[in-house]
N, CA, C and O atoms as a DFTB+ gen file, in Angstrom:
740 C
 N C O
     1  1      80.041      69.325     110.837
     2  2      80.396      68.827     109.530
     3  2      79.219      68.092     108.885
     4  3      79.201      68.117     107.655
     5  1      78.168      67.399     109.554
     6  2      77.385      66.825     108.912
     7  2      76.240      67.552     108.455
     8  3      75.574      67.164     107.495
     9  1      75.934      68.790     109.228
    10  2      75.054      69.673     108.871
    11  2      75.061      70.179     107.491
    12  3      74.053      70.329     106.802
    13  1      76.816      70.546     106.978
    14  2      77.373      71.141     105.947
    15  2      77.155      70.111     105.233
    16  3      76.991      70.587     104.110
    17  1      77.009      68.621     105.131
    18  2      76.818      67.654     104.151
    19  2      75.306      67.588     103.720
    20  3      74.797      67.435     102.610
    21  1      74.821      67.737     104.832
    22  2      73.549      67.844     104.631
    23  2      72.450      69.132     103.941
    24  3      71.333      68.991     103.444
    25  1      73.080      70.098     104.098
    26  2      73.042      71.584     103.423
    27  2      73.551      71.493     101.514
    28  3      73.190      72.172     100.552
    29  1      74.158      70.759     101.593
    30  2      75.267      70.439     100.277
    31  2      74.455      69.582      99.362
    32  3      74.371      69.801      98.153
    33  1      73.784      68.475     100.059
    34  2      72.908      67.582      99.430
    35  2      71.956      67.788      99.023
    36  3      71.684      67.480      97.862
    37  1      70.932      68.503      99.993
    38  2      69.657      69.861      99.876
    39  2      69.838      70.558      98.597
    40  3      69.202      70.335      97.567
    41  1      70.845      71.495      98.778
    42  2      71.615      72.462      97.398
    43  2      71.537      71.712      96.366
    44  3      70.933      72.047      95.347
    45  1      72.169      70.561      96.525
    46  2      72.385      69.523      95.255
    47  2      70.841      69.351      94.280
    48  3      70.351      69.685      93.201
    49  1      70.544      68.619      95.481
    50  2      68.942      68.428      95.075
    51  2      68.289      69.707      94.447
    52  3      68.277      69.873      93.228
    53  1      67.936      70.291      95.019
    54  2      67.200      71.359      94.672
    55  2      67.508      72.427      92.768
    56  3      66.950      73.079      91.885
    57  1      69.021      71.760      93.321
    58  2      69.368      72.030      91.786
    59  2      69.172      71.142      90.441
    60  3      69.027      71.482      89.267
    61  1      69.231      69.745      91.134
    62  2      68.726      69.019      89.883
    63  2      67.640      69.142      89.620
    64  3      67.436      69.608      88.499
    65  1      66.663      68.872      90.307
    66  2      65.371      69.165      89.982
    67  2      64.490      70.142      89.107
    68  3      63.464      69.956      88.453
    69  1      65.293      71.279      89.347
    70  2      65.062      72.436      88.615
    71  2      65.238      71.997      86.642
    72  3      64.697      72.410      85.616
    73  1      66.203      71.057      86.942
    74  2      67.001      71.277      85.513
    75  2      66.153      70.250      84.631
    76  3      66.262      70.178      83.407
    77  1      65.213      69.389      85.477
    78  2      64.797      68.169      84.861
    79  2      64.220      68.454      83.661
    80  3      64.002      69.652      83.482
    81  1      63.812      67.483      82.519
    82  2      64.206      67.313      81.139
    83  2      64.212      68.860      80.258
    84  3      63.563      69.225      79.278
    85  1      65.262      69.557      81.100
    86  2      65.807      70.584      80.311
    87  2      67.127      70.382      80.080
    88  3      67.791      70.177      81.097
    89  1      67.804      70.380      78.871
    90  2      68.965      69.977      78.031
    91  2      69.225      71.799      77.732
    92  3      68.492      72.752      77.464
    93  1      70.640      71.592      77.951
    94  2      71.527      72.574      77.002
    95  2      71.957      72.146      76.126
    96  3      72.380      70.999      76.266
    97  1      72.095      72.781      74.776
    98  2      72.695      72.259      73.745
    99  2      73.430      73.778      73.428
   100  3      72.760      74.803      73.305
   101  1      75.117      73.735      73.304
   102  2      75.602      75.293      73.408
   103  2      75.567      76.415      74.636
   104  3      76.181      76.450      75.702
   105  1      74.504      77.403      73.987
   106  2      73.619      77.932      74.421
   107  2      72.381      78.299      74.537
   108  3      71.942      79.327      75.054
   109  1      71.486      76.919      73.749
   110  2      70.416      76.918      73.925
   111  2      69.469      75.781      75.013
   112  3      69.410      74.552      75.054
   113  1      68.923      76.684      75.678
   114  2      67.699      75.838      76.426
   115  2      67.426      74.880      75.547
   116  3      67.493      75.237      74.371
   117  1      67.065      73.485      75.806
   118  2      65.687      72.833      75.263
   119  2      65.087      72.163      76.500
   120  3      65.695      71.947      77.548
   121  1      63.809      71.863      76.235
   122  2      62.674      71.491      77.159
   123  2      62.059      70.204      76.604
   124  3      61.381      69.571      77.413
   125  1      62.121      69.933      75.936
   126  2      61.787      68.579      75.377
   127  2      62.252      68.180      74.160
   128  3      63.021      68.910      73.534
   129  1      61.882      67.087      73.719
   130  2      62.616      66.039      72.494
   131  2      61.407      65.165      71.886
   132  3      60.974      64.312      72.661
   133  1      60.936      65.225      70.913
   134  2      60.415      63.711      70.042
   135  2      60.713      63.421      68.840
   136  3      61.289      64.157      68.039
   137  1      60.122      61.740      68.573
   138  2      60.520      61.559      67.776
   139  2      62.123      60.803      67.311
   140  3      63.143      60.901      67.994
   141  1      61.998      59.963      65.827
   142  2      63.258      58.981      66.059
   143  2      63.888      59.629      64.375
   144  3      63.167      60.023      63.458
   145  1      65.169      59.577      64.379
   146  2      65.542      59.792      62.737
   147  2      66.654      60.637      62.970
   148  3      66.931      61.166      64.046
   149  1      67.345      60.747      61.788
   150  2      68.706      61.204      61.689
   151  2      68.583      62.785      61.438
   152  3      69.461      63.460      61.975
   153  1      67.851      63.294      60.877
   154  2      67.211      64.578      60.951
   155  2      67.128      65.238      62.137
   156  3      67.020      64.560      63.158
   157  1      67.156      66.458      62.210
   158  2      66.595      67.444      63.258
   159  2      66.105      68.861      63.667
   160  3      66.855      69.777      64.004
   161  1      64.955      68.914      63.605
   162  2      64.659      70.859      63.565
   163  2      63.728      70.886      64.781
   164  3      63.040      70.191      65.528
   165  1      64.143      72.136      64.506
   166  2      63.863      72.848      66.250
   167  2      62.336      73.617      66.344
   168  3      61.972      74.125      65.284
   169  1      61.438      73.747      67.471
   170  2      60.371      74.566      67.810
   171  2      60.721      75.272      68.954
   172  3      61.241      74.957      70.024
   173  1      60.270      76.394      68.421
   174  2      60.834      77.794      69.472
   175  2      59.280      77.839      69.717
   176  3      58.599      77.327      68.829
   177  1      58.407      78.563      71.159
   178  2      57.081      79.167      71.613
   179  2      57.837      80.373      72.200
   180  3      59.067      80.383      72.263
   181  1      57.137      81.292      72.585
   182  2      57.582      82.654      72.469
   183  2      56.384      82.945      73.258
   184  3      55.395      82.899      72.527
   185  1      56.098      83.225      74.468
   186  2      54.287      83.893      75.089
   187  2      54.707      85.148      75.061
   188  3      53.848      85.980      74.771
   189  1      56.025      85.615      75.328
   190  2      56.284      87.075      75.676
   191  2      56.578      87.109      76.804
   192  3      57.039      88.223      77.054
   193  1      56.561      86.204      78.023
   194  2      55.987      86.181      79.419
   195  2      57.156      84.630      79.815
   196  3      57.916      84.682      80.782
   197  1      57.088      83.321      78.852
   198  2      57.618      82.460      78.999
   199  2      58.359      82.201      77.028
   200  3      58.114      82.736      75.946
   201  1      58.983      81.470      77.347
   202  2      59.711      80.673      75.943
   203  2      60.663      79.521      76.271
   204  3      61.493      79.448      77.177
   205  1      60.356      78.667      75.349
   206  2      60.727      77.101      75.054
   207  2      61.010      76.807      74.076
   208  3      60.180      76.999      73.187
   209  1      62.373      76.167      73.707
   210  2      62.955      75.098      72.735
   211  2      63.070      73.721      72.606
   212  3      63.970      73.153      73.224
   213  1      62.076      72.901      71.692
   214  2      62.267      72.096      71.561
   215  2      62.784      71.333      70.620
   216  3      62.973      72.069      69.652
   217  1      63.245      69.832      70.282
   218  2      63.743      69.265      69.321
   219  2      62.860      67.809      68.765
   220  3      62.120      67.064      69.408
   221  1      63.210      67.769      67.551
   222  2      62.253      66.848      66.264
   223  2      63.234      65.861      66.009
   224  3      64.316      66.398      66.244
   225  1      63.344      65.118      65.780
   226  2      63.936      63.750      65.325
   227  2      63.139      63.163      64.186
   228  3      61.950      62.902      64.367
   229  1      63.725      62.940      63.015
   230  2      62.812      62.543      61.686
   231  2      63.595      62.178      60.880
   232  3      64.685      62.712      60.679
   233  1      62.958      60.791      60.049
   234  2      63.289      60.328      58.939
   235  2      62.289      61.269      57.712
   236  3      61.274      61.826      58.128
   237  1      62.637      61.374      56.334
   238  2      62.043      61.184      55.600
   239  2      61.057      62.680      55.364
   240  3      60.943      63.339      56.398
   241  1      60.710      62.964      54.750
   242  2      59.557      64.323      54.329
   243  2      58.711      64.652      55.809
   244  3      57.817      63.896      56.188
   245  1      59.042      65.654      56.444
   246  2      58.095      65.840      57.447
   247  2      57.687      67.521      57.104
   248  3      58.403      68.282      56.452
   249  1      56.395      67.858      57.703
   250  2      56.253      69.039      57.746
   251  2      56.517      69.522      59.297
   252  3      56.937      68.862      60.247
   253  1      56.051      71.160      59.211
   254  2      56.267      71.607      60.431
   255  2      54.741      70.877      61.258
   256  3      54.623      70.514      62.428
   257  1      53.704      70.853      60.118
   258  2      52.162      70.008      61.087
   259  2      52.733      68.757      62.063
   260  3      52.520      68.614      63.266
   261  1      53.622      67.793      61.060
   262  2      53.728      66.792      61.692
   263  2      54.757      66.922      62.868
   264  3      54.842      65.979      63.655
   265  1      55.678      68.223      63.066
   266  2      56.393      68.123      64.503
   267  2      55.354      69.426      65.395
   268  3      55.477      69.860      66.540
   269  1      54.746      69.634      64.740
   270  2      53.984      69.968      66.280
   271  2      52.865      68.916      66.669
   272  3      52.616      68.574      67.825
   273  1      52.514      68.660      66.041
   274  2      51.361      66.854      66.628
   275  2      52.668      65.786      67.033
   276  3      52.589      65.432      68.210
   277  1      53.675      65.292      66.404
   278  2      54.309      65.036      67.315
   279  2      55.065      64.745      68.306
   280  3      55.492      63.744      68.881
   281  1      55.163      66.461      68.399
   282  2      55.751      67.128      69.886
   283  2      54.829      66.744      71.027
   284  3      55.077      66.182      72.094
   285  1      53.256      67.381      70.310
   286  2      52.569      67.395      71.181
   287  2      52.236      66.106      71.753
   288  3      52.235      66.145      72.983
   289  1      51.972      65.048      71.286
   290  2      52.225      63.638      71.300
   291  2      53.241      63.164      72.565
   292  3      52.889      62.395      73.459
   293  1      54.689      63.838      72.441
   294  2      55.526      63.077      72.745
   295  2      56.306      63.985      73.382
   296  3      57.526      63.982      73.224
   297  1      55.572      65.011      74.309
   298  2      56.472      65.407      75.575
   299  2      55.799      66.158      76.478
   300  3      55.333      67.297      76.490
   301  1      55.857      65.250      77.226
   302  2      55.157      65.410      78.564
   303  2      54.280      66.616      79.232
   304  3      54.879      66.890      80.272
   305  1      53.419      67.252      79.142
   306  2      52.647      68.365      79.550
   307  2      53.258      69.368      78.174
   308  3      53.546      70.558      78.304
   309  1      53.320      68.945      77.464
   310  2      53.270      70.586      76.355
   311  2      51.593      69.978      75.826
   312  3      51.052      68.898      76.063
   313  1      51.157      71.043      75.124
   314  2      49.066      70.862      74.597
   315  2      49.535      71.984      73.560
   316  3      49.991      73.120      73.690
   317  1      49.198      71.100      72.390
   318  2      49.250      72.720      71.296
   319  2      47.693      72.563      70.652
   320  3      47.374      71.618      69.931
   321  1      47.087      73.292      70.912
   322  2      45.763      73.292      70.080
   323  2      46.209      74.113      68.102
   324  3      46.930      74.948      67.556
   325  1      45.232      73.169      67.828
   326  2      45.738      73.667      65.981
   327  2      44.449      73.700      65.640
   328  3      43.557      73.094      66.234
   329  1      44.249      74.726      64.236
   330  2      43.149      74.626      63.868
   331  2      43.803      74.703      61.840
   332  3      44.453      75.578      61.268
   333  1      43.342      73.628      61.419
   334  2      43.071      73.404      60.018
   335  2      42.394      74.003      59.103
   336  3      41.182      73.793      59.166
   337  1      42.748      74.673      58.276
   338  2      42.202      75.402      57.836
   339  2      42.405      74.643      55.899
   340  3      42.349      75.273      54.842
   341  1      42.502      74.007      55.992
   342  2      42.698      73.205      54.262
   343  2      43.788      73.262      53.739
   344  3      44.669      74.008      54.167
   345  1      43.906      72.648      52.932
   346  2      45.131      73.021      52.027
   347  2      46.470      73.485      52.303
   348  3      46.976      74.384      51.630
   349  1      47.211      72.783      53.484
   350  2      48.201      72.787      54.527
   351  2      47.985      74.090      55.671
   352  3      48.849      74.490      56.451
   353  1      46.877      74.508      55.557
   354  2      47.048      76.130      55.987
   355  2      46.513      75.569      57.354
   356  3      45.305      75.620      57.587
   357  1      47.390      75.039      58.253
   358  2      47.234      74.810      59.663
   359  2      48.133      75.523      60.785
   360  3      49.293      75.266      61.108
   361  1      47.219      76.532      61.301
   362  2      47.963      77.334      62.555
   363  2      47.473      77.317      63.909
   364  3      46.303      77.057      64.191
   365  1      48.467      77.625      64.835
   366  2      48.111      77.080      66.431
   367  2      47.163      78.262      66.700
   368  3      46.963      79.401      66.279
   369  1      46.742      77.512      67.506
   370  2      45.167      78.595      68.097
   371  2      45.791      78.870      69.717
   372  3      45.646      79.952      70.287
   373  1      46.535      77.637      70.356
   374  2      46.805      77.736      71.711
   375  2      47.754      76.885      72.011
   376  3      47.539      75.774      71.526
   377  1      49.028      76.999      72.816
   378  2      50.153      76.537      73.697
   379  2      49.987      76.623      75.081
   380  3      49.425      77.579      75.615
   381  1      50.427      75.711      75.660
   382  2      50.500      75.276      77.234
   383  2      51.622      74.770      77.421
   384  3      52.033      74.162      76.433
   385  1      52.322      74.771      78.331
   386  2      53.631      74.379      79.120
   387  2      54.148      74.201      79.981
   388  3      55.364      74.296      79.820
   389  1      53.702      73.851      81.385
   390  2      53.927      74.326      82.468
   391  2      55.627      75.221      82.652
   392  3      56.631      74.777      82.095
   393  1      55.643      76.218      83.329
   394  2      54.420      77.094      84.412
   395  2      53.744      77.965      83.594
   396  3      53.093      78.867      84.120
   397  1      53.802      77.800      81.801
   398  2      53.052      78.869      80.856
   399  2      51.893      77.693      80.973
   400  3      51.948      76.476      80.797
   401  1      50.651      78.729      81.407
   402  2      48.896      78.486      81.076
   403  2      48.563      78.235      79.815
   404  3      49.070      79.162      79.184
   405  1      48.008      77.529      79.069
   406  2      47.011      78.399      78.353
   407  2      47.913      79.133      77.775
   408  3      48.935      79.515      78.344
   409  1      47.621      79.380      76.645
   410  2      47.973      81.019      76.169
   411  2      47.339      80.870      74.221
   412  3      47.628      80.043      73.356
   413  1      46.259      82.292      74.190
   414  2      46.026      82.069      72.720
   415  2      44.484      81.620      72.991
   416  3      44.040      80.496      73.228
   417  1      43.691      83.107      72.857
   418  2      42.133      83.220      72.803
   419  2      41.548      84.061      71.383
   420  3      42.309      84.532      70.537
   421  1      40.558      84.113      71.339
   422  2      39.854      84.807      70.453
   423  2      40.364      86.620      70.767
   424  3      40.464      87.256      71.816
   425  1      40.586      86.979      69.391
   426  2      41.354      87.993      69.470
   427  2      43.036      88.324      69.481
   428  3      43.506      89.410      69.141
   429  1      43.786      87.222      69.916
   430  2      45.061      86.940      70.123
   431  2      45.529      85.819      68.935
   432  3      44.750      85.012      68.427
   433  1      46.852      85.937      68.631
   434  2      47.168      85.126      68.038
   435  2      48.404      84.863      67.970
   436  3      49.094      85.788      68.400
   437  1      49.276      83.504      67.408
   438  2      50.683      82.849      67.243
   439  2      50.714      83.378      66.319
   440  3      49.736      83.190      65.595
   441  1      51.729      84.257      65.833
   442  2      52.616      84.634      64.626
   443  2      53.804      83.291      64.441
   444  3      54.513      82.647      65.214
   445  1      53.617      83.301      63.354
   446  2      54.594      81.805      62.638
   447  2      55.833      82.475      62.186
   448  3      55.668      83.512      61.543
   449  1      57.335      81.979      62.456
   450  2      58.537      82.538      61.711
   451  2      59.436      81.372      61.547
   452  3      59.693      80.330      62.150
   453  1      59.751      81.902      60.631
   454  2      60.968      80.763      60.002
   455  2      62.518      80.668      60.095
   456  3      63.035      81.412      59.262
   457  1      63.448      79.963      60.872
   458  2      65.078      80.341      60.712
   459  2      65.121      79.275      60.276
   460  3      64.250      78.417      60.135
   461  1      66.830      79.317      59.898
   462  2      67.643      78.374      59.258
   463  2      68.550      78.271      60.634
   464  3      69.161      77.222      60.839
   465  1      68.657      79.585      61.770
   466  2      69.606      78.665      62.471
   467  2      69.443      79.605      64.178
   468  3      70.283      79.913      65.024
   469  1      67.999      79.803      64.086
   470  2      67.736      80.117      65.154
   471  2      67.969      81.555      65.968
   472  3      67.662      81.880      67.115
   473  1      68.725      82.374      64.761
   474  2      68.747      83.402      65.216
   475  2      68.410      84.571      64.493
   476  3      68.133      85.599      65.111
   477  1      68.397      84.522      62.829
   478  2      67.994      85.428      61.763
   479  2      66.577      84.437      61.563
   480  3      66.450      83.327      61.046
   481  1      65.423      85.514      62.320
   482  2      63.749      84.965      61.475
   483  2      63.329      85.707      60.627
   484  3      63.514      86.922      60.556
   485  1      62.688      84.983      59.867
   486  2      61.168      85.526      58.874
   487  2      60.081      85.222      59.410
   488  3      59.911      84.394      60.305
   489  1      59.341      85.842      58.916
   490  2      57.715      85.764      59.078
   491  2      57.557      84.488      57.905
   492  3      57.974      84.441      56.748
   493  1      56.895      83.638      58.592
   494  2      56.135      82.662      57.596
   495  2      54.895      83.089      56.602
   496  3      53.858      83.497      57.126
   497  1      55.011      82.984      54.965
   498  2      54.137      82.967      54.356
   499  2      53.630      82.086      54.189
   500  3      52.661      82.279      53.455
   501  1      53.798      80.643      54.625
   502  2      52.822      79.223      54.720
   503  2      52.448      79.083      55.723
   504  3      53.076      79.560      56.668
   505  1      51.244      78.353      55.922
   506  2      50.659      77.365      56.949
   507  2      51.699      76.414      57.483
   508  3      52.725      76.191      56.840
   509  1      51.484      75.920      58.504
   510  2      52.609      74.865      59.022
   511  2      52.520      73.061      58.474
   512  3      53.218      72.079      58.726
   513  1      51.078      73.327      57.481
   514  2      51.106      72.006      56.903
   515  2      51.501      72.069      55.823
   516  3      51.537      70.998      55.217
   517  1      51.980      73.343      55.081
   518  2      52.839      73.560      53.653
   519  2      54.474      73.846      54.176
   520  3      55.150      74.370      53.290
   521  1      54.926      73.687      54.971
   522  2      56.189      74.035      55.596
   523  2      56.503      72.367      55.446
   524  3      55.858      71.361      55.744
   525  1      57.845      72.609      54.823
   526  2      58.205      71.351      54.783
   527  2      59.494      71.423      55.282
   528  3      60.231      72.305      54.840
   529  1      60.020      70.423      56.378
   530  2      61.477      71.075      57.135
   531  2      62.635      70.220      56.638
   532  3      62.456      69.099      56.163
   533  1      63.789      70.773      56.762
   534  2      65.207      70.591      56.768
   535  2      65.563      70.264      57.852
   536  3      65.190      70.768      58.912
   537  1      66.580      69.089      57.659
   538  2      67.557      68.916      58.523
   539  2      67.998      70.640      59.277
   540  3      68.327      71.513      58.474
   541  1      67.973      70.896      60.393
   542  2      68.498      72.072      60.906
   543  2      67.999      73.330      61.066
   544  3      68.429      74.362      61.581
   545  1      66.372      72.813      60.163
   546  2      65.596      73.780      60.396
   547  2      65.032      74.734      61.679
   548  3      65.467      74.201      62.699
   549  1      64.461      75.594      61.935
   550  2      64.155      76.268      63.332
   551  2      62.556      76.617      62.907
   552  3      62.364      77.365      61.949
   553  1      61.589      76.134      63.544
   554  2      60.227      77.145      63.396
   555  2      59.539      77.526      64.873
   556  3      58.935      76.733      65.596
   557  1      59.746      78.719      65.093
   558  2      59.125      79.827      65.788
   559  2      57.810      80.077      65.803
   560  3      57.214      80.453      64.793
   561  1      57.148      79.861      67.135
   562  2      55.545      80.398      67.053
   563  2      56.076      81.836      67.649
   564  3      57.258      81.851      67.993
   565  1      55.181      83.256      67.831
   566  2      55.441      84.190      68.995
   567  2      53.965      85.108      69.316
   568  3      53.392      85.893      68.561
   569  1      53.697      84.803      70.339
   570  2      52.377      85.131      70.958
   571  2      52.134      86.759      70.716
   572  3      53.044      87.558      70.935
   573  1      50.884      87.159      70.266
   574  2      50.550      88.392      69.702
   575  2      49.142      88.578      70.589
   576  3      48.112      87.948      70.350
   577  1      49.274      89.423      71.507
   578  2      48.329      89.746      72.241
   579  2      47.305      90.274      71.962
   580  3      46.349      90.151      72.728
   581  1      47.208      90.954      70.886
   582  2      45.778      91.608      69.976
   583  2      46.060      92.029      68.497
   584  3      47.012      92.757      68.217
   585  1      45.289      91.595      67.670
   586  2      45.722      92.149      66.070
   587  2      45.595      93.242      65.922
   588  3      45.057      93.546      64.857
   589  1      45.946      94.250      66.741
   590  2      46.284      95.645      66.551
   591  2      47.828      96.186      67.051
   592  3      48.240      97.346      67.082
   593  1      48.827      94.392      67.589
   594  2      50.169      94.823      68.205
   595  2      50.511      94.083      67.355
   596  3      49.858      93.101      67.002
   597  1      51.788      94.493      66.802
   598  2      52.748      94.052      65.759
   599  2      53.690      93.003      66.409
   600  3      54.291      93.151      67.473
   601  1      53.717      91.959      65.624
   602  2      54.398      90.568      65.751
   603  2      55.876      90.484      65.264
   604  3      56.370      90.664      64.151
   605  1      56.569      90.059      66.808
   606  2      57.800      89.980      66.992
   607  2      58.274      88.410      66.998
   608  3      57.576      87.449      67.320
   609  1      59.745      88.394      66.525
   610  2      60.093      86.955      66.075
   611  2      60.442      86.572      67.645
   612  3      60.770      87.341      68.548
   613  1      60.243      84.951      67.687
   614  2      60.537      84.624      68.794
   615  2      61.922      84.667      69.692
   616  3      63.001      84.871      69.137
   617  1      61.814      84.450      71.195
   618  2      62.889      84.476      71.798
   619  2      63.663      83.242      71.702
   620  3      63.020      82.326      72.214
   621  1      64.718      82.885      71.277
   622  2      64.945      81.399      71.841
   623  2      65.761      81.517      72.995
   624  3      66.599      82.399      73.182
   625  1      65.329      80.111      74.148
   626  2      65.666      80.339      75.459
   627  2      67.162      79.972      75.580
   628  3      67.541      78.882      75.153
   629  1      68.050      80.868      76.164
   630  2      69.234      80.452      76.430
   631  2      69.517      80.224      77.926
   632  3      68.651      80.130      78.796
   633  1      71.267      80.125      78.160
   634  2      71.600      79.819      79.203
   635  2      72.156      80.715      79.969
   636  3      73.366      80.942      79.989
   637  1      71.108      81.415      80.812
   638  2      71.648      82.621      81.603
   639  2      73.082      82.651      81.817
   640  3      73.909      81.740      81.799
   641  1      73.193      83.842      82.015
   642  2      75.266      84.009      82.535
   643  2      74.843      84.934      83.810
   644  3      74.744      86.129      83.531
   645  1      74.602      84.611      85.034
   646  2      74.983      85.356      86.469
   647  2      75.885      86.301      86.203
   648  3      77.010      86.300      85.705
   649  1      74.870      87.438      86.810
   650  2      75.952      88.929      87.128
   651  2      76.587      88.976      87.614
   652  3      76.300      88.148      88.478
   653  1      77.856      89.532      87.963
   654  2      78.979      89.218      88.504
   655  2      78.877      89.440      90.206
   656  3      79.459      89.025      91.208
   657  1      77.880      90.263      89.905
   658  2      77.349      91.174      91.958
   659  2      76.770      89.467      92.605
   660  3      77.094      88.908      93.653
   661  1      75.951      89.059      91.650
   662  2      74.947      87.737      92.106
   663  2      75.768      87.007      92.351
   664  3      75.703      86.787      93.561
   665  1      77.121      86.068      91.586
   666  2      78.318      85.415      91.861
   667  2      78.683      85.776      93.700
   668  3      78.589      85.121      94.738
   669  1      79.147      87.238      93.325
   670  2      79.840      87.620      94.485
   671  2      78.793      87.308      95.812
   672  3      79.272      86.658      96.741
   673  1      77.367      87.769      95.905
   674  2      76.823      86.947      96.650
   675  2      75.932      85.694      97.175
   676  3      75.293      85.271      98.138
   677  1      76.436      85.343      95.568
   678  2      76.254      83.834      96.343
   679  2      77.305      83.122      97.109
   680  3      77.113      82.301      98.005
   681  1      78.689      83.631      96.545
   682  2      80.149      83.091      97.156
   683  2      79.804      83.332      98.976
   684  3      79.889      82.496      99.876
   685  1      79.507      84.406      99.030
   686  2      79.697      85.259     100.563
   687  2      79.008      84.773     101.179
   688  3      79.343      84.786     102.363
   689  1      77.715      84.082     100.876
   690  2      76.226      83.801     101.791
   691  2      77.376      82.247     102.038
   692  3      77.803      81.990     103.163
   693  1      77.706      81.424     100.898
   694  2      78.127      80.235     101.297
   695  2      79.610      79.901     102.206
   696  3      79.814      78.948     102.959
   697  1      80.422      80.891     101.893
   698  2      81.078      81.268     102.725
   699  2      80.840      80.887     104.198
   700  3      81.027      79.855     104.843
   701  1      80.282      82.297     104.527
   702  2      79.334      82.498     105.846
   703  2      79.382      81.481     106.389
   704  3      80.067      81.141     107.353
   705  1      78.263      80.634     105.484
   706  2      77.360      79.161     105.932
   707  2      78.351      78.379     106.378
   708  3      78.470      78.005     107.545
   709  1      79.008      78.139     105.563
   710  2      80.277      77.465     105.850
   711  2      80.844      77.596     106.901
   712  3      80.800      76.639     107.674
   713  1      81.599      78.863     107.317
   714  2      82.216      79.379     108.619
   715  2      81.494      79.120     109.835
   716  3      81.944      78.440     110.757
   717  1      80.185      79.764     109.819
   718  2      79.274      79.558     110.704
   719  2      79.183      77.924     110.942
   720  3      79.026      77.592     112.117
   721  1      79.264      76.875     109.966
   722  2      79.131      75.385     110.470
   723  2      80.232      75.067     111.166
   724  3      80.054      74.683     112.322
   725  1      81.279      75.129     110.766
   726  2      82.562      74.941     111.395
   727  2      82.494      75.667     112.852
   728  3      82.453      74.821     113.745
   729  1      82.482      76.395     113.112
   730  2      82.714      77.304     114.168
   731  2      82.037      76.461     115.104
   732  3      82.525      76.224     116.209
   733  1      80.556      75.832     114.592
   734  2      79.535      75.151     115.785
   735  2      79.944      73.643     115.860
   736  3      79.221      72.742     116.286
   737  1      81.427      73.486     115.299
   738  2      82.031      71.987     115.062
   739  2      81.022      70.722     114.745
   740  3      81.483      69.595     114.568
């Protein structure tokens, strides 16, 4: 019996950990939070490979510049490199995240898109320092591997649903485990 407590606790663990400052909201992933205010819009990253949702907290006129500086600011291992280009026309050059590297070199680029609710995007015709956000807004980067591949709107990360086969064996393995502890009293 104590083995099985101890197996249970392990499990336990291993599961929180995983989940650390990742929030469900619905069915969406988020991975981080900044920022203070009654307001709130969302940043989707998109590598193709990895994707992350995060959330903005804001009083008052913000652009999309000012929640990615600070996001980047104010949660823990995300790095967004930006490059300014005048006249609000500021776009990311590079995203990091752990376990996403790096991502976003010469030749490659972030395609910018715009929702209202995270699931119908546009392609952005502004810079992210002429983007000015709404309460409820959504802005989407999505990683474009060479300007000769056509740019897709981002993924936003949800909350897996287990196949029903995977259910069935995870039930059976714990089962087992189970039986097998008992049996060795």
């Amino acid at each position: 019996m104590r083995i099985s407590r101890i197996l249970l606790a392990a499990t336990a663990a291993v599961a929180a950990m995983s989940l650390v400052n990742r929030v469900y909201a619905g069915d969406v992933l988020f991975s981080g939070s900044a920022g203070n205010g009654a307001n709130t819009s969302y940043l989707v990253i998109d590598s193709g490979t990895y994707n992350f949702a995060f959330t903005y907290h804001y009083d008052g006129a913000k652009t999309a510049a000012d929640m990615l500086t600070d996001l980047d600011a104010g949660v823990p291992g995300l790095d967004i490199g930006l490059s300014d280009y005048g006249g609000g026309s500021i776009f990311v050059d590079t995203f990091a995240y752990p376990p996403m590297p790096v991502t976003g070199t010469f030749g490659t680029y972030w395609s910018y898109w715009l929702s209202d609710d995270g699931a119908a995007w546009n392609y952005s015709q502004v810079g992210a320092g002429q983007r000015v956000l709404s309460d409820g807004s959504w802005d989407g980067w999505s990683f474009v591997p060479s300007f000769t591949t056509d740019a897709v709107a981002p993924r936003v990360p949800t909350n897996p649903v287990p196949e029903p086969s995977s259910v069935v064996a995870l039930l059976s393995v714990g089962t087992g485990v189970i039986a097998m502890l008992r049996k060795r009293g």
